[in-house]
N, C-alpha and C positions, 0 to 999 in steps of 0.2 A: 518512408515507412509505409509497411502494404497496411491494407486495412482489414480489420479481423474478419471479415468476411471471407477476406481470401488467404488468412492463414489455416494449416492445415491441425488437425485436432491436435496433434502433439507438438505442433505451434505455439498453441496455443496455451496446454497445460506448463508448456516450459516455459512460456511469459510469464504466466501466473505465477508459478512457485518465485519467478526472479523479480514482482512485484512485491508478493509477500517478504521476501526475505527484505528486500527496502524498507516496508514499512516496521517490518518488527527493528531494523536497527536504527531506523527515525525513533522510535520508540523507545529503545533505551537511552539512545543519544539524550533525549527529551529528559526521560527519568534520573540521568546523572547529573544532568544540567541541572535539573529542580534540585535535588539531592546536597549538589553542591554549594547552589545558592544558599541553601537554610541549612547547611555545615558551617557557612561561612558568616551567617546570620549577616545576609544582603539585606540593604534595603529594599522595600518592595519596586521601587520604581526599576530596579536592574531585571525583574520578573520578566518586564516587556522584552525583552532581548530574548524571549523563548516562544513569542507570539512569532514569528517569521515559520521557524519550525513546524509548528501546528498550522498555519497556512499552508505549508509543503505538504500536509498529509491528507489535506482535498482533495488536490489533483489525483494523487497516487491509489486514494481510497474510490473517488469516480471510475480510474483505469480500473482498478481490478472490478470493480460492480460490471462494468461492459464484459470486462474480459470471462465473468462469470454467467452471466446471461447469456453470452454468444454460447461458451463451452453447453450451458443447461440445454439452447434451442438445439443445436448439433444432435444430443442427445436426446433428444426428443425426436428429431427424424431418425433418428438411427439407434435404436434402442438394443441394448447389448441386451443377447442370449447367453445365458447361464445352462 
């Protein structure tokens, strides 16, 4: 895997959107999983079984934070003319 240094700006925007779209369907994964829980009036101890999830969305929320700084400094050398 190159490092974002050396991907090129629409590299980089097409990481992004394919990180985003990750985290929104971690996110509803998440929301159905809750949803279903307290449809199903679980006990709370089955709750924990959704903490692994929300551990996955560190990492994925770290990448994009990089992947959005690198995109911001790019732009900042290179400022688009309108």
């Amino acid at each position: 895997m190159k490092k974002l240094s050396e991907l090129s700006l629409n590299e980089l925007v097409s990481r992004k959107s394919t990180i985003k779209a990750c985290l929104i369907a971690f996110a509803i994964l998440g929301v159905l999983a809750t949803l279903t829980l307290i449809f199903l009036k679980a006990k709370p101890i089955l709750f924990v079984a959704l903490i692994p999830l929300l551990i996955t969305w560190l990492p994925i929320l770290i990448s994009l934070k990089s992947i959005n700084d690198e995109i911001k400094l790019r732009n900042s050398k290179n400022p688009v003319t309108q």
